[in-house]
Structures are given as C-alpha cells and as structure tokens.
Backbone as CSV, one residue per row, in Angstrom:
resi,resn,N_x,N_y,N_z,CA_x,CA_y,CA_z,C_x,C_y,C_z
1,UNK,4.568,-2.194,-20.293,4.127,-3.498,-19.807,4.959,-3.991,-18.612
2,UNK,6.403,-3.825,-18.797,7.280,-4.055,-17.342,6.536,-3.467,-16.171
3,UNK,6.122,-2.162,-15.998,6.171,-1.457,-14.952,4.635,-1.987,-14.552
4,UNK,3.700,-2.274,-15.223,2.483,-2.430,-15.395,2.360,-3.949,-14.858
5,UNK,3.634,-4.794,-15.194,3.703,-6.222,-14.151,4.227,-6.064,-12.917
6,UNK,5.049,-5.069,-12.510,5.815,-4.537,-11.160,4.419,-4.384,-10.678
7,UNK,3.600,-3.523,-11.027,2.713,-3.298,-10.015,1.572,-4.257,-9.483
8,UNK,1.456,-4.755,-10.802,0.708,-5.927,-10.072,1.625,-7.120,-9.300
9,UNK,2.896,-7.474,-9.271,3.606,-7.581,-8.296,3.114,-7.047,-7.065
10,UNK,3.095,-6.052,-6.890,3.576,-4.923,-5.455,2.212,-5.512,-5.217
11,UNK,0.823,-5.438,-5.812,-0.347,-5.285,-5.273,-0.843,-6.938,-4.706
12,UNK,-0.066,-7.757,-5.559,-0.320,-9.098,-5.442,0.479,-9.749,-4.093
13,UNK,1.331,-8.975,-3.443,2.046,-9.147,-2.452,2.264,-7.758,-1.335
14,UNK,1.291,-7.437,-0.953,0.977,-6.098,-0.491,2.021,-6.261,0.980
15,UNK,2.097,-7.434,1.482,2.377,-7.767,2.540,3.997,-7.976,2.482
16,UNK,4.482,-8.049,1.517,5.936,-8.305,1.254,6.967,-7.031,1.448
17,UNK,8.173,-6.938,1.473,9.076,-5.877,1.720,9.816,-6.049,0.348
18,UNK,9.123,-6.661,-0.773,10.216,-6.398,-2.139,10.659,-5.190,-2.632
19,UNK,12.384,-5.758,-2.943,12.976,-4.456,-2.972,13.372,-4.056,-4.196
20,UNK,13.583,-2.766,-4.309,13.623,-2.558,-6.313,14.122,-3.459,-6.775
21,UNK,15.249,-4.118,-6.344,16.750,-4.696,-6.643,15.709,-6.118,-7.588
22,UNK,14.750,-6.420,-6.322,14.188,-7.686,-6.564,13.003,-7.867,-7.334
23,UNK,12.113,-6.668,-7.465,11.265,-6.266,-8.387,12.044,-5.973,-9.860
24,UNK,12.875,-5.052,-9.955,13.757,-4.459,-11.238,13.733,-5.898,-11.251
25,UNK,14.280,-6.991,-11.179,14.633,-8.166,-11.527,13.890,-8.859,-12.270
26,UNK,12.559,-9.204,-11.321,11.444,-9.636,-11.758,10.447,-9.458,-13.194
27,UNK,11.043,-8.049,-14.082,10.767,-7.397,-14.474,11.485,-7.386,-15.948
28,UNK,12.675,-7.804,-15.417,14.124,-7.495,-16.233,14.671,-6.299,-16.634
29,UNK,14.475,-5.708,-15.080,15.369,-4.370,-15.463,16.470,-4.182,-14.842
30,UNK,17.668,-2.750,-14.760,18.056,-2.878,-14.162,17.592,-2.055,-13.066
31,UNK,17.752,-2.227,-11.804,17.251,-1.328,-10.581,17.014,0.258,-11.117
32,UNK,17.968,0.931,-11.917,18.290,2.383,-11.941,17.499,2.533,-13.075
33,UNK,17.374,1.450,-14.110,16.285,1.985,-15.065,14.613,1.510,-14.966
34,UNK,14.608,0.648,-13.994,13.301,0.043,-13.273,12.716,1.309,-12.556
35,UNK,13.662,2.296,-11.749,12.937,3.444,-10.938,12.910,4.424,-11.652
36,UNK,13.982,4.688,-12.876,13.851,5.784,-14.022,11.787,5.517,-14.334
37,UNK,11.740,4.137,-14.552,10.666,4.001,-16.169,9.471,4.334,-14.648
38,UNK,9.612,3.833,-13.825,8.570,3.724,-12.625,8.046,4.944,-12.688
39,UNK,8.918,6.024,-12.139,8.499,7.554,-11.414,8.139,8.133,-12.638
40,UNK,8.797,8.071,-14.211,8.236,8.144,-15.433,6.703,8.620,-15.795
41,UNK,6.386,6.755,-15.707,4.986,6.368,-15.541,4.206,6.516,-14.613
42,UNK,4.848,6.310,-13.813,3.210,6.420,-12.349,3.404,7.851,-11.344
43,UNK,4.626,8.672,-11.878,4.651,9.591,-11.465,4.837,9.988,-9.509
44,UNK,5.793,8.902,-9.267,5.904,8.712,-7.990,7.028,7.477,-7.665
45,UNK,7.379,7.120,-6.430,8.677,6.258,-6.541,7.559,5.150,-6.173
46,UNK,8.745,3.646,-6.060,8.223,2.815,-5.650,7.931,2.573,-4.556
47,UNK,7.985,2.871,-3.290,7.806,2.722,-2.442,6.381,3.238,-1.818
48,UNK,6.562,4.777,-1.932,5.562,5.805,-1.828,4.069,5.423,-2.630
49,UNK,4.097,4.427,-4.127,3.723,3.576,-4.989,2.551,2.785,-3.861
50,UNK,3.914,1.388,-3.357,3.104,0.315,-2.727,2.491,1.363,-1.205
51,UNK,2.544,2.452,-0.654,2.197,2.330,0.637,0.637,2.765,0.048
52,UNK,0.887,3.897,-0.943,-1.111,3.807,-1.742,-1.524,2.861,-1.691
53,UNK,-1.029,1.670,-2.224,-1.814,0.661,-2.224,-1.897,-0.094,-0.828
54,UNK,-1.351,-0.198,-0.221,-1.634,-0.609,1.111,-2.187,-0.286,2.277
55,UNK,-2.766,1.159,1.887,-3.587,1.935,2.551,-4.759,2.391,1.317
56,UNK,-4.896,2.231,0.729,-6.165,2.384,-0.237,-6.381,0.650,0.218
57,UNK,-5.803,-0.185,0.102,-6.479,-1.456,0.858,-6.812,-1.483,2.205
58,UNK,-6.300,-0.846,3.026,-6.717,-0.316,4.396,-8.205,0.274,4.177
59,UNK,-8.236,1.086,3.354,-9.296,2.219,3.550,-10.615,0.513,3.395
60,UNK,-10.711,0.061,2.198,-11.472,-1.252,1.659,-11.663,-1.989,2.954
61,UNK,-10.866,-2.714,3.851,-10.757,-3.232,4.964,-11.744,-2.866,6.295
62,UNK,-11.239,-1.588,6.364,-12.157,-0.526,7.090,-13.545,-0.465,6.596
63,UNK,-14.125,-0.498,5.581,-14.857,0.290,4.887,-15.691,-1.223,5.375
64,UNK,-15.348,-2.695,4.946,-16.240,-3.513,4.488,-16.061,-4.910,5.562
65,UNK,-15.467,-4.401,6.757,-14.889,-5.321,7.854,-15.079,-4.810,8.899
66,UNK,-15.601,-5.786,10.287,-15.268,-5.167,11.269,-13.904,-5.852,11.909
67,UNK,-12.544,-6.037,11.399,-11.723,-6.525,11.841,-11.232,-5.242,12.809
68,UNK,-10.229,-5.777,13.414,-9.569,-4.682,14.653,-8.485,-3.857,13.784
69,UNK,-8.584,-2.999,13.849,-7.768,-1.909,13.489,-5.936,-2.608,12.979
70,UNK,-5.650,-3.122,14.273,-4.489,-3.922,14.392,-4.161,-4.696,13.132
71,UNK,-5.308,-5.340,13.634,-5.169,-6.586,11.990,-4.874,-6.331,10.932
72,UNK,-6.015,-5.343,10.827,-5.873,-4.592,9.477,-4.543,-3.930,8.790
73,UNK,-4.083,-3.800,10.045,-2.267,-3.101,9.812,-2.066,-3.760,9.401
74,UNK,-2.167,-5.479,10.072,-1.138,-6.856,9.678,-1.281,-6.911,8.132
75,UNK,-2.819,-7.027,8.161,-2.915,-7.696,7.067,-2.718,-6.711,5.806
76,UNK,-2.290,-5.099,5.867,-1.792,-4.345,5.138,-0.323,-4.413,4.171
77,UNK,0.438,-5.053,5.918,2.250,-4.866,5.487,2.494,-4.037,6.995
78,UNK,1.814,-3.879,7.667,2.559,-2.859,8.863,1.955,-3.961,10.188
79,UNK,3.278,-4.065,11.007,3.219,-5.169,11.945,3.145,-4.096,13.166
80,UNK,3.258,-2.859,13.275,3.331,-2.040,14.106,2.258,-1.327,14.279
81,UNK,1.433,-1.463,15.012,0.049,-0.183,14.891,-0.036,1.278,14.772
82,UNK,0.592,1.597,15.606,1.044,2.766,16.397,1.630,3.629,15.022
83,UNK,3.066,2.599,14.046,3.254,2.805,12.360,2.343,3.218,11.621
84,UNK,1.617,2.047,11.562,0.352,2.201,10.547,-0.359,3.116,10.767
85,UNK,-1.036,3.792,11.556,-2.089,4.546,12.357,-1.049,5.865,11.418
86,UNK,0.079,6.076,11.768,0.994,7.085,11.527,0.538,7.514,10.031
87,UNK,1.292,6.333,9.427,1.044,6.673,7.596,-0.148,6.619,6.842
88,UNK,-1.221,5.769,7.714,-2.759,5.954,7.365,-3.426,7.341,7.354
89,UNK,-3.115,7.972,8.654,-3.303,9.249,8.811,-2.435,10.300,7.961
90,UNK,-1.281,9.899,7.560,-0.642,11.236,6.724,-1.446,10.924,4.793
91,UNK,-1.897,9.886,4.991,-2.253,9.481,3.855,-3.521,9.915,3.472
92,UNK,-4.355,9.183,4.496,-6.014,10.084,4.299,-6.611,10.877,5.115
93,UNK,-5.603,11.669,5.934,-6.052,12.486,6.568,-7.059,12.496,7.982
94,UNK,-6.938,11.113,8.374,-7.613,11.216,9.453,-7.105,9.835,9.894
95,UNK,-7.448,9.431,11.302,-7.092,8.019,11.677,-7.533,7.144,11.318
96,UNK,-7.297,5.868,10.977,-8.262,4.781,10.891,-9.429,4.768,11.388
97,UNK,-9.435,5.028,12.951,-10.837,4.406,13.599,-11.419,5.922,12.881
98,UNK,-11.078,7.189,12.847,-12.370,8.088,12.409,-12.331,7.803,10.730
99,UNK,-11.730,7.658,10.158,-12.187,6.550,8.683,-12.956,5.869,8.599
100,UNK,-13.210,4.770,9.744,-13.995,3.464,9.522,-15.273,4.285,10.156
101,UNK,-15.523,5.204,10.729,-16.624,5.802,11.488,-16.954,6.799,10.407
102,UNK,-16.214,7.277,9.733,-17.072,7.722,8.429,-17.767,6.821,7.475
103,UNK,-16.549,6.523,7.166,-17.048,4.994,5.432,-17.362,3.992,6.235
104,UNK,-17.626,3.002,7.024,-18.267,1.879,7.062,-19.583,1.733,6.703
105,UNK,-19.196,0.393,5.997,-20.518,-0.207,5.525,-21.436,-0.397,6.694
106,UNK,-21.165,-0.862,7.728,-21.740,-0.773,8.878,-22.062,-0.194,9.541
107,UNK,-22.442,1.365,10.068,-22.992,2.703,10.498,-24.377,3.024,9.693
108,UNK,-24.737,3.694,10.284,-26.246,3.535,9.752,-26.443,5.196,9.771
C-alpha cells in the first residue's frame, strides 16, 4: 500500500522533481527501504518509474491534442524540448512528431 501511494504521488504530480528522500517520507519510509520495497514491486527504480509515466502521458497528449510538441514537454515535467524529444524517443522508439503522425486521433 506505501509504494502503491508513492505512485500515485509521482502520477498526481507528474510535473514535480520529488525526490526519494521526499517521497520515502511521504510514505513513511526510510529512503533505502522506500527504493528496496519500490524496485521490489514495480520492478524498476524510481525515477526510470516516473519518466514511464510522463511519457506514457506524452504518448495520451499526442494521441488526443493538437498542442505543440513543446508544451507537451512542459506540461510532461521536461522544460527542455530538444530533452524531451531525447527520452521520448529512447522510450517509444520514435520522435514525438512521428508518434503523433501515427496515433493521432486526428489523421484520417
């Protein structure tokens, strides 16, 4: 149930830079047994954790928006495009804009 409120933490603040220290907290753990029970359970660290989710919300964004690419970074957690574009692509394998030119709701 701890780790299971961390994440909805992480997802409820996609945009935030919380750090184990401050999550483990949130949680009532300590940092070292907060990332023990984490990688445990979800089989991955925390970090590596929130960027899935911030690019599986990317992908949603893309998919059901025509916002600018940019934004979409913003409104991810990545203030840098050029960043985002980076880890979007190591993530799903292709860039944003050829993502949104596959999955958009909008292409016909």
């Amino acid at each position: 149930p701890r780790i299971a409120k961390a994440c909805k933490l992480i997802t409820d603040n996609l945009l935030e830079e919380a750090s184990v220290e401050t999550l483990a907290k949130q949680v009532f753990l300590s940092p070292s047994r907060f990332t023990h029970l984490f990688r445990q359970q979800l089989g991955t660290s925390v970090t590596r954790w929130r960027e899935q989710q911030r690019i599986q919300h990317a992908k949603t964004l893309l998919q059901s928006t025509l916002l600018p690419i940019a934004v979409i970074g913003q409104q991810t957690g990545y203030d840098d495009p050029i960043y985002f574009s980076r880890v979007f692509r190591k993530q799903a394998g292709m860039s944003p804009s050829d993502y949104r030119q596959q999955k958009s709701l909008f292409c016909e």
